[in-house]
mmCIF file of the N, C-alpha and C atoms, coordinates in Angstrom:
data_MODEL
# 
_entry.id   MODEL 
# 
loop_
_atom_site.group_PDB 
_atom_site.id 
_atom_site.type_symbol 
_atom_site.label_atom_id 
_atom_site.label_alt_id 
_atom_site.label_comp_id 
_atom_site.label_asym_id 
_atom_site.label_entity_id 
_atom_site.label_seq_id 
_atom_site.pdbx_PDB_ins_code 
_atom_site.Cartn_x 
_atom_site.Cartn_y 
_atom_site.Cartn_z 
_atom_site.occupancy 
_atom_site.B_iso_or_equiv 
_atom_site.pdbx_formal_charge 
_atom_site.auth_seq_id 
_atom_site.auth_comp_id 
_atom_site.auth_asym_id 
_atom_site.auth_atom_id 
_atom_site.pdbx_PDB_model_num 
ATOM 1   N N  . UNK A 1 1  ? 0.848   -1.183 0.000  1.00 0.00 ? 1  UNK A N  1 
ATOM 2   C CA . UNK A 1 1  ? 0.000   0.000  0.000  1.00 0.00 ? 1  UNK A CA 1 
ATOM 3   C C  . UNK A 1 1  ? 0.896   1.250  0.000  1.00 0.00 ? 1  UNK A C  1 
ATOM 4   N N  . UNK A 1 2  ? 0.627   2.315  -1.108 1.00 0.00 ? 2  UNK A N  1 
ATOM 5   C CA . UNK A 1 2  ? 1.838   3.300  -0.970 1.00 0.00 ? 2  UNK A CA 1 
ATOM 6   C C  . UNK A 1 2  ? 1.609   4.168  0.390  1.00 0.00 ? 2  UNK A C  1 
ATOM 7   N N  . UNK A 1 3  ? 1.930   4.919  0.347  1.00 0.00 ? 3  UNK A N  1 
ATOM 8   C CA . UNK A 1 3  ? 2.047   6.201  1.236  1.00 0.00 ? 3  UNK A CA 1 
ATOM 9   C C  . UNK A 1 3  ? 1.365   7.151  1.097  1.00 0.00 ? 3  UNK A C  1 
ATOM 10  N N  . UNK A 1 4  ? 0.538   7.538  2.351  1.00 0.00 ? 4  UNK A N  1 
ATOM 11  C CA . UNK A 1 4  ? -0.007  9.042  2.053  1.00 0.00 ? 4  UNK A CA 1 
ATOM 12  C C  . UNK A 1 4  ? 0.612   10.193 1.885  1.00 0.00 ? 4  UNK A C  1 
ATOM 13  N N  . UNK A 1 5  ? 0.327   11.225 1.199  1.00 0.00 ? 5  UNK A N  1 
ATOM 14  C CA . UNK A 1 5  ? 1.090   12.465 0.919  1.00 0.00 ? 5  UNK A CA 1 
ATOM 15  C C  . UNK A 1 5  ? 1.580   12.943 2.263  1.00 0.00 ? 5  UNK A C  1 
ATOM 16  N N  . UNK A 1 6  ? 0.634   13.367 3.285  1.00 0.00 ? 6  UNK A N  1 
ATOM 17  C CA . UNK A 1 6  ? 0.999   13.590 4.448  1.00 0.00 ? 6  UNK A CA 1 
ATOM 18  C C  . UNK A 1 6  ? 2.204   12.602 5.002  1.00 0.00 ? 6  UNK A C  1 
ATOM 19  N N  . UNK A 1 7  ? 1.992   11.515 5.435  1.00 0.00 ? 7  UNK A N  1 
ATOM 20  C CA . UNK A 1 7  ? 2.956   10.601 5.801  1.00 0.00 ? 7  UNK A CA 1 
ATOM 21  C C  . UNK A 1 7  ? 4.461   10.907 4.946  1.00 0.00 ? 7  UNK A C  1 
ATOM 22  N N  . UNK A 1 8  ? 4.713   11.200 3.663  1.00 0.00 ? 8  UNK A N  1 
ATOM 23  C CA . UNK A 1 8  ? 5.612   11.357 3.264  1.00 0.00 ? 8  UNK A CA 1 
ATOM 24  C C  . UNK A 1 8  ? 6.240   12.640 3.552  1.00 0.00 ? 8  UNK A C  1 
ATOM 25  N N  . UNK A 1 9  ? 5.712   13.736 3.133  1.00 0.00 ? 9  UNK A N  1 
ATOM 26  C CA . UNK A 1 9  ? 5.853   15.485 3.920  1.00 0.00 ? 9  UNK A CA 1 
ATOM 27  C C  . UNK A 1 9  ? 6.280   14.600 5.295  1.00 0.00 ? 9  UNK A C  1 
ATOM 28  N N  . UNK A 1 10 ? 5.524   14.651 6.313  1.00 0.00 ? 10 UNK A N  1 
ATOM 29  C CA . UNK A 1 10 ? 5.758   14.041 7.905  1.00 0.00 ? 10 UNK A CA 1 
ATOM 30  C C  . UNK A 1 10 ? 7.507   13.320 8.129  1.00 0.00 ? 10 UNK A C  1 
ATOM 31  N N  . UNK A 1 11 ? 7.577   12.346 7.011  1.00 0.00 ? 11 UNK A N  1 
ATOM 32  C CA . UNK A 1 11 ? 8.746   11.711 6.658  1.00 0.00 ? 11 UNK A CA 1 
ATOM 33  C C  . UNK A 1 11 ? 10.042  12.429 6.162  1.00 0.00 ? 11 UNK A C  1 
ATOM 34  N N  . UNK A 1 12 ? 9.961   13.207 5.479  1.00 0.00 ? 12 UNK A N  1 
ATOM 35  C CA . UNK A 1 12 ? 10.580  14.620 4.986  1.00 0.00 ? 12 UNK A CA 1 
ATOM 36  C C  . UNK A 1 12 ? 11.226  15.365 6.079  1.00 0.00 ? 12 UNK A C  1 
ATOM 37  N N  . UNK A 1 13 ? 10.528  15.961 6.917  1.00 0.00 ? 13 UNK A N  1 
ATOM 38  C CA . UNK A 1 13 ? 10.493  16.791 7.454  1.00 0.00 ? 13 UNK A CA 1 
ATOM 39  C C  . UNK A 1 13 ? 11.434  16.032 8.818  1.00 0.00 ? 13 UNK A C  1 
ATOM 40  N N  . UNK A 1 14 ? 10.706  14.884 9.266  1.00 0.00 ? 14 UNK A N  1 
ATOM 41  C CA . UNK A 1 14 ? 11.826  14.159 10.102 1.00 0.00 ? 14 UNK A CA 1 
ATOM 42  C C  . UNK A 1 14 ? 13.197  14.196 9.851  1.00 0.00 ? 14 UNK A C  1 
ATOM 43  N N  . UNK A 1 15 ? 13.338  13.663 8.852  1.00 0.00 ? 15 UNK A N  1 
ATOM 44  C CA . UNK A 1 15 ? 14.574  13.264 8.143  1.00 0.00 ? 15 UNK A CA 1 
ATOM 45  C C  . UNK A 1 15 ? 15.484  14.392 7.881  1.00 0.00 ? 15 UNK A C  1 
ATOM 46  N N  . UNK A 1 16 ? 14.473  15.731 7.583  1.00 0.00 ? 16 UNK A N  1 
ATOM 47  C CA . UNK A 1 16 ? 15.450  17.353 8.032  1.00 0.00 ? 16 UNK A CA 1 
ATOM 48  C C  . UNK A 1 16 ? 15.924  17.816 8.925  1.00 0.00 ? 16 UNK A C  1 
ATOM 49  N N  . UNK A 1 17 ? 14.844  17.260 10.027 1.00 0.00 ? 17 UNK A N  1 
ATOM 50  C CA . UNK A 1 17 ? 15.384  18.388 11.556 1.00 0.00 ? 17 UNK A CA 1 
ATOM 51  C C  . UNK A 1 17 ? 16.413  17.125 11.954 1.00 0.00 ? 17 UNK A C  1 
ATOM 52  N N  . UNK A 1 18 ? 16.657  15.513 11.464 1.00 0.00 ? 18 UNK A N  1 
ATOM 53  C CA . UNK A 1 18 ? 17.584  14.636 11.836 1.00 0.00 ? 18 UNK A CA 1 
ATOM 54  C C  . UNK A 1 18 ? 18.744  15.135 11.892 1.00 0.00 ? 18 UNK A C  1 
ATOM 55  N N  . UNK A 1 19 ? 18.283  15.793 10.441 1.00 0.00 ? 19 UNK A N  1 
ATOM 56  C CA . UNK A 1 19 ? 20.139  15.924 9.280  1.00 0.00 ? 19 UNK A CA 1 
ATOM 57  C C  . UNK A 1 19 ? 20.945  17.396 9.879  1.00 0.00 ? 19 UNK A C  1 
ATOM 58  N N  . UNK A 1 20 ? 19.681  18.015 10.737 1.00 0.00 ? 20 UNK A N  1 
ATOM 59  C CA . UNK A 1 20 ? 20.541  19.839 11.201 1.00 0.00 ? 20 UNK A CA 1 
ATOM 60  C C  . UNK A 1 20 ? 20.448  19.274 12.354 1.00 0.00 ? 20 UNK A C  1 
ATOM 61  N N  . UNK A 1 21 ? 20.567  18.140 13.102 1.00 0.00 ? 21 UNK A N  1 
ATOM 62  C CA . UNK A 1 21 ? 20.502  18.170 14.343 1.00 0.00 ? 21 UNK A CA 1 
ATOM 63  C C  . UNK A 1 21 ? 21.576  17.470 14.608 1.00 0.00 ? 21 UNK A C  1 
ATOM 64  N N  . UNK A 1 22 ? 22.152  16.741 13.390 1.00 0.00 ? 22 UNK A N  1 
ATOM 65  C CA . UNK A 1 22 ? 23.579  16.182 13.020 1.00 0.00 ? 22 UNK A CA 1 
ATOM 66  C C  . UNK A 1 22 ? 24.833  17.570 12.803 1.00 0.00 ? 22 UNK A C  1 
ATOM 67  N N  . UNK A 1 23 ? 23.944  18.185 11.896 1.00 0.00 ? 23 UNK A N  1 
ATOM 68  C CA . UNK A 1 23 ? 25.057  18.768 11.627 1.00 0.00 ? 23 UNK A CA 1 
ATOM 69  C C  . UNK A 1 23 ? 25.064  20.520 12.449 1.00 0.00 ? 23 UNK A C  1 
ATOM 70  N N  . UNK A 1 24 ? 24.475  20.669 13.560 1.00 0.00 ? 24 UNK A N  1 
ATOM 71  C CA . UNK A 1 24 ? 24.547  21.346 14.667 1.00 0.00 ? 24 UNK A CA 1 
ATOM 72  C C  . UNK A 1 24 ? 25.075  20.637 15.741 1.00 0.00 ? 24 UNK A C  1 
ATOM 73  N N  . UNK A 1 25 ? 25.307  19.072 15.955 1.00 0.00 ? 25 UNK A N  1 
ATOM 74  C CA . UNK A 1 25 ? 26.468  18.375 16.912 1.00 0.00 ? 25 UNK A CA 1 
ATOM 75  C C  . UNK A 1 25 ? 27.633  18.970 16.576 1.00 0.00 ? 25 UNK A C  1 
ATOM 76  N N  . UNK A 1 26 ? 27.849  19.136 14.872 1.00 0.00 ? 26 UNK A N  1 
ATOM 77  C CA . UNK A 1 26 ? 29.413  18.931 14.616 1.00 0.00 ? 26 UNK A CA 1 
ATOM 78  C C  . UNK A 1 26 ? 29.862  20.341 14.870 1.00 0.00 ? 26 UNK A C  1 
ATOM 79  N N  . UNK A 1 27 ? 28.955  21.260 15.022 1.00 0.00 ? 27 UNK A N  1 
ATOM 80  C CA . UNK A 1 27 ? 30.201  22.742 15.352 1.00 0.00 ? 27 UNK A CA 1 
ATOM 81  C C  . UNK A 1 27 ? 29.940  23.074 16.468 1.00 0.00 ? 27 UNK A C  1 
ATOM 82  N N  . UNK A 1 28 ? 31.335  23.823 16.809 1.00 0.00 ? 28 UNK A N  1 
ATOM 83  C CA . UNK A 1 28 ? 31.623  24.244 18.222 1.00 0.00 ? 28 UNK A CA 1 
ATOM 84  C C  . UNK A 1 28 ? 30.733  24.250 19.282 1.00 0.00 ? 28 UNK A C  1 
ATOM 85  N N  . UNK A 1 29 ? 30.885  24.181 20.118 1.00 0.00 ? 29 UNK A N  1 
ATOM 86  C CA . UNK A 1 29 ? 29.886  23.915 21.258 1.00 0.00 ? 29 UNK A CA 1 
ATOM 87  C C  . UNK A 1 29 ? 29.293  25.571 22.159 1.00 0.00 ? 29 UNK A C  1 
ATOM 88  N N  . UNK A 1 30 ? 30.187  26.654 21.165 1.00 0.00 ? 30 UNK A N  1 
ATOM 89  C CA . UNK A 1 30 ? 29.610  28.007 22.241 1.00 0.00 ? 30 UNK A CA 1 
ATOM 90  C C  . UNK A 1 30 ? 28.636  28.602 21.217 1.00 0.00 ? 30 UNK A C  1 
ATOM 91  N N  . UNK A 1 31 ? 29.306  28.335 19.555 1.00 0.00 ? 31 UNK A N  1 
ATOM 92  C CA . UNK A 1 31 ? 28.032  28.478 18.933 1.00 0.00 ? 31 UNK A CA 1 
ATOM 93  C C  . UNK A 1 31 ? 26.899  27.551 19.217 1.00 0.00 ? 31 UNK A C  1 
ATOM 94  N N  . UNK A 1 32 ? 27.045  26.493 19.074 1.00 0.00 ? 32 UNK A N  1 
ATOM 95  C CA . UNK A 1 32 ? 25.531  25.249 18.751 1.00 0.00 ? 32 UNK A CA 1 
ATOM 96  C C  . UNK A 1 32 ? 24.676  25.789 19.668 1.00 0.00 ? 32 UNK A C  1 
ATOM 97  N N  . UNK A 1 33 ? 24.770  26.702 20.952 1.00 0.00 ? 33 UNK A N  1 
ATOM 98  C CA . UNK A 1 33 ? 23.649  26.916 22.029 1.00 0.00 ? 33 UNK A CA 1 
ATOM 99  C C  . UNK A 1 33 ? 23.076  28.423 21.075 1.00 0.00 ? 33 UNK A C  1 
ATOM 100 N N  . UNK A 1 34 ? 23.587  29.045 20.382 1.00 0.00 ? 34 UNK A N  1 
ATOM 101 C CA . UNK A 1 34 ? 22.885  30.276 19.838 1.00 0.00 ? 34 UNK A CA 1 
ATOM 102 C C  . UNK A 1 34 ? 22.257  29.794 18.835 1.00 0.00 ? 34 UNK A C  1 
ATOM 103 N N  . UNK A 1 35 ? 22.783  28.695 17.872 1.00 0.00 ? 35 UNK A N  1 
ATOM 104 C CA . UNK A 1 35 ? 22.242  28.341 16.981 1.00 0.00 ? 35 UNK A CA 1 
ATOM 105 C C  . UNK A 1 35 ? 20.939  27.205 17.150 1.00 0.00 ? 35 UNK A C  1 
ATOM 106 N N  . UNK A 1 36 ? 20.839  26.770 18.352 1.00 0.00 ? 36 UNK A N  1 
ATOM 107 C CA . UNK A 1 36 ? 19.414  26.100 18.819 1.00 0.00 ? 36 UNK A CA 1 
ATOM 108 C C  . UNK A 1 36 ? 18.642  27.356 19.540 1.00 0.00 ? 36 UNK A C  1 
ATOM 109 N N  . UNK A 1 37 ? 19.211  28.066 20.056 1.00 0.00 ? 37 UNK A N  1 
ATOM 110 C CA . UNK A 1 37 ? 18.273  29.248 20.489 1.00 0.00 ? 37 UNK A CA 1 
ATOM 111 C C  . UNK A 1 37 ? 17.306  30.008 19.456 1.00 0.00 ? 37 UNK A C  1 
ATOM 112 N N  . UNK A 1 38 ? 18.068  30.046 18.024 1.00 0.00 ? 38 UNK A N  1 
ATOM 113 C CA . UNK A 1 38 ? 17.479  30.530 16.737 1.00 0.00 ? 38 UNK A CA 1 
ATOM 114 C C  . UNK A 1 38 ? 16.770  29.477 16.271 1.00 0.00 ? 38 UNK A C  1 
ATOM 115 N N  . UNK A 1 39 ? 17.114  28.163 15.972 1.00 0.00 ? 39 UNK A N  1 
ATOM 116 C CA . UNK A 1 39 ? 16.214  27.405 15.691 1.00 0.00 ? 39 UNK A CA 1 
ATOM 117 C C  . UNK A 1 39 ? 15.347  27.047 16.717 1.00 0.00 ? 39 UNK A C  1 
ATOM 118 N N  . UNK A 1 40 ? 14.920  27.364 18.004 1.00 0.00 ? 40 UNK A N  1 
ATOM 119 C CA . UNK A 1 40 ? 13.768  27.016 18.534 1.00 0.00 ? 40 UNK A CA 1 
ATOM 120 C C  . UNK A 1 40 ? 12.767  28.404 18.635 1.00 0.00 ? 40 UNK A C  1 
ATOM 121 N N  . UNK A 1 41 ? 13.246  29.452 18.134 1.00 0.00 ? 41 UNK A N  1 
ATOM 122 C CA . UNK A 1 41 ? 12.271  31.032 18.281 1.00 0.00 ? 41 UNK A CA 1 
ATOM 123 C C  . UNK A 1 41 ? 12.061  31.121 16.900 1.00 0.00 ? 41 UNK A C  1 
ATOM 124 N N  . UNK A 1 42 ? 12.253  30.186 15.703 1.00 0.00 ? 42 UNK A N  1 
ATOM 125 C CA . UNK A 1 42 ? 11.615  30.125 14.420 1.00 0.00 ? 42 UNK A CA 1 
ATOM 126 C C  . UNK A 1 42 ? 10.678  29.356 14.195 1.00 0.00 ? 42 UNK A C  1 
ATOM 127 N N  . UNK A 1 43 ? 10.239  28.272 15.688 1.00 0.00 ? 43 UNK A N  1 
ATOM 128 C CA . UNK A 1 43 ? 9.447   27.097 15.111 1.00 0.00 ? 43 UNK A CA 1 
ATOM 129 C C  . UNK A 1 43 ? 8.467   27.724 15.998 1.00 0.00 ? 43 UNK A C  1 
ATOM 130 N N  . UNK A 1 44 ? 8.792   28.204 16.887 1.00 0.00 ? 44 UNK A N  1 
ATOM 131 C CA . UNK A 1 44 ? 8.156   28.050 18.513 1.00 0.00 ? 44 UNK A CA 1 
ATOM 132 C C  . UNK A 1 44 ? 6.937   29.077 18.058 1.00 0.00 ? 44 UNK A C  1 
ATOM 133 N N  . UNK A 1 45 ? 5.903   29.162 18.679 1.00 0.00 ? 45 UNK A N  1 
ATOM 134 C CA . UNK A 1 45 ? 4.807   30.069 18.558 1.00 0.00 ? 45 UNK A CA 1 
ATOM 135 C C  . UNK A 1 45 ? 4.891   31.340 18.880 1.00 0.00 ? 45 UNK A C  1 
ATOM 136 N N  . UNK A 1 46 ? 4.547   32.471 18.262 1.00 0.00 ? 46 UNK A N  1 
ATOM 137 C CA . UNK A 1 46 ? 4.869   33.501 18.460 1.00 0.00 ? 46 UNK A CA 1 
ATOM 138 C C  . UNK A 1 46 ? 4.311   33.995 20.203 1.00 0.00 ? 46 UNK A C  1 
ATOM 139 N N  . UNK A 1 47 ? 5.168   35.361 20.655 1.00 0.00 ? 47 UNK A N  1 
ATOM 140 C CA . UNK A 1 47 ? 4.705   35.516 22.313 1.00 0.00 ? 47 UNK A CA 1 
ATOM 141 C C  . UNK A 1 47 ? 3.678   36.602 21.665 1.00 0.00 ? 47 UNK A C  1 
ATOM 142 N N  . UNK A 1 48 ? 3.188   36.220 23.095 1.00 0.00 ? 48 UNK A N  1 
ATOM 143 C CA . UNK A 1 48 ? 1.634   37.109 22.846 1.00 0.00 ? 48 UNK A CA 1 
ATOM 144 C C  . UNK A 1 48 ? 2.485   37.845 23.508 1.00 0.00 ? 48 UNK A C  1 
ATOM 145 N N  . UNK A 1 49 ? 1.311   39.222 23.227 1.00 0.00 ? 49 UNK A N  1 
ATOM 146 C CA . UNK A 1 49 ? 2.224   40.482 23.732 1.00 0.00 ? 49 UNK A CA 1 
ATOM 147 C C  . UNK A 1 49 ? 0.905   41.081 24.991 1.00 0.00 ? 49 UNK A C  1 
ATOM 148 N N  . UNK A 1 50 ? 1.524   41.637 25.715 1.00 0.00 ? 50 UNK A N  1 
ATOM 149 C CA . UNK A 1 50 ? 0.767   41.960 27.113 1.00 0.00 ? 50 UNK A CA 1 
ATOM 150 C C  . UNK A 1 50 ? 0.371   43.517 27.148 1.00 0.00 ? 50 UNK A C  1 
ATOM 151 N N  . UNK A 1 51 ? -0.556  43.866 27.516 1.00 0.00 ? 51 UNK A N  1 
ATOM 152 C CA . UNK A 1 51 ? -1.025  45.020 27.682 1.00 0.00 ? 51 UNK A CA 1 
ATOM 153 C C  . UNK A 1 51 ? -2.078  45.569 26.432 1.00 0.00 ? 51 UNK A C  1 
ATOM 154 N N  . UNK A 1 52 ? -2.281  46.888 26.401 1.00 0.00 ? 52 UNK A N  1 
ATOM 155 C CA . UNK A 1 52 ? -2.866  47.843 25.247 1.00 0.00 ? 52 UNK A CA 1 
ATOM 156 C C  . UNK A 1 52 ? -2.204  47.506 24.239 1.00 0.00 ? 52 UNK A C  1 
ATOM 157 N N  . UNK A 1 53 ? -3.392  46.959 23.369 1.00 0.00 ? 53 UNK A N  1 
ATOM 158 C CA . UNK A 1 53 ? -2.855  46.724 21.473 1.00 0.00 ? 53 UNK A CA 1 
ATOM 159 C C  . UNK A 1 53 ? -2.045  48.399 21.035 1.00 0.00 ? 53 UNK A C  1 
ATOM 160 N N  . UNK A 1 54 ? -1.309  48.254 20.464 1.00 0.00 ? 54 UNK A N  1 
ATOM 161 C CA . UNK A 1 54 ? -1.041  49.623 19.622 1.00 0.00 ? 54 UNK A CA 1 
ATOM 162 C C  . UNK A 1 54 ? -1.479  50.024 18.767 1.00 0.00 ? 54 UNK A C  1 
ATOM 163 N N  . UNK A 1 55 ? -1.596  51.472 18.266 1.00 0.00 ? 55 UNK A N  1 
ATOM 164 C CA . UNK A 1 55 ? -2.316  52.178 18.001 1.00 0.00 ? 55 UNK A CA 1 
ATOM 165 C C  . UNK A 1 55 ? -2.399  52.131 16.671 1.00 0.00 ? 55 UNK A C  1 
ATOM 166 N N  . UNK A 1 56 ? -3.738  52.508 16.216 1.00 0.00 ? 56 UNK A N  1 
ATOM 167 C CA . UNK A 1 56 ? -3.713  52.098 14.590 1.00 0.00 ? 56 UNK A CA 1 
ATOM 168 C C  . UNK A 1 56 ? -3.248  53.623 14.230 1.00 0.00 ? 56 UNK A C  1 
ATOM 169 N N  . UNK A 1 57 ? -2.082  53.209 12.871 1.00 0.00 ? 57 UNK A N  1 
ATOM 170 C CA . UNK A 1 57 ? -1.759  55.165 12.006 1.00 0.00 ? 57 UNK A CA 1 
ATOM 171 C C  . UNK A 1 57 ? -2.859  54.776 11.156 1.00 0.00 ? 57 UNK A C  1 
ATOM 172 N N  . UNK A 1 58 ? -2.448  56.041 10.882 1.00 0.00 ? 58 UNK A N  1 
ATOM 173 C CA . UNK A 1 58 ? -3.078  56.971 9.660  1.00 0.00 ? 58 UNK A CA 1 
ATOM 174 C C  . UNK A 1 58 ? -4.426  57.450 9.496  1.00 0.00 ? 58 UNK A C  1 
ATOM 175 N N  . UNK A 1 59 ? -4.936  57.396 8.504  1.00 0.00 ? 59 UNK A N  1 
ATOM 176 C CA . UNK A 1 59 ? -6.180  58.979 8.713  1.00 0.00 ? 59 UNK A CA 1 
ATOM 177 C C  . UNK A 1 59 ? -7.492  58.423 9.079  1.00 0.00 ? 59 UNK A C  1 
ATOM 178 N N  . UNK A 1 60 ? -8.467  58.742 10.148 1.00 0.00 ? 60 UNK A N  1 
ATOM 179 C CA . UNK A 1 60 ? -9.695  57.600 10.829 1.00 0.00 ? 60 UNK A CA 1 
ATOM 180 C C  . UNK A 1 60 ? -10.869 57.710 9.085  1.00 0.00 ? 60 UNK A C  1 
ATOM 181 N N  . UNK A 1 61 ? -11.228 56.702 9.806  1.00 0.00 ? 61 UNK A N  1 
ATOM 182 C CA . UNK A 1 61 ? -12.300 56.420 8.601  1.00 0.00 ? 61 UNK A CA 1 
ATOM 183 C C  . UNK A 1 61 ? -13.369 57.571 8.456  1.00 0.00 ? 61 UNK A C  1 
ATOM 184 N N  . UNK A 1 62 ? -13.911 58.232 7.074  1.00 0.00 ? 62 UNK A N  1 
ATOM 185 C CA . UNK A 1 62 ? -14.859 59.331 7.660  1.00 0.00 ? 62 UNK A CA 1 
ATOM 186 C C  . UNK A 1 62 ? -16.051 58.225 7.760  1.00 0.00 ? 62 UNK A C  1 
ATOM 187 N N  . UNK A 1 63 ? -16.802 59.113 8.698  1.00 0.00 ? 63 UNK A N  1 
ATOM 188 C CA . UNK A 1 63 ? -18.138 58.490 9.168  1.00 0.00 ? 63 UNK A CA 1 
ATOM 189 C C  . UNK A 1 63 ? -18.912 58.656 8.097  1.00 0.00 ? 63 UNK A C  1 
ATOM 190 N N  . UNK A 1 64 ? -20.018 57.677 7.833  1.00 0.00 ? 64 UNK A N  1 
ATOM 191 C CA . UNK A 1 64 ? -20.987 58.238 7.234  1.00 0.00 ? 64 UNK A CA 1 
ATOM 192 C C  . UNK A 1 64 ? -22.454 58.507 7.664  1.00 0.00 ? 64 UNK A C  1 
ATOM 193 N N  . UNK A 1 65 ? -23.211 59.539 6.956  1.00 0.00 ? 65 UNK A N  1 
ATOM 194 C CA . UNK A 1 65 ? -24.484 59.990 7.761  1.00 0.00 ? 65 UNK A CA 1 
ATOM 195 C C  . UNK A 1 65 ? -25.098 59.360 7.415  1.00 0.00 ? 65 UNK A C  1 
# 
């Protein structure tokens, strides 16, 4: 039975974060902690931000009568 598309993407994608997780062993050890710090704030979910939304620019909508 072949493979689902998903299952293969899924398979892919394993087989990528394998191959940078190999080849982030092999360099220096004071970089590899900045360079997992960047690769985990590119995957990771963005932070919600706390307080008052900011402010919308530019010119308010005219009203209509």
């Amino acid at each position: 039975m072949p493979r689902r598309k998903t299952s293969n993407i899924i398979s892919n994608v394993m087989d990528s974060a394998e191959k940078l997780r190999k080849d982030i062993d092999a360099v220096p050890y004071e970089m590899r902690d900045k360079i997992r710090e960047i690769a985990v704030d590119m995957i990771s979910e963005p932070k919600k931000r706390r307080g008052r939304p900011p402010k919308k620019r530019g010119r308010p909508k005219k009203k209509q009568e």
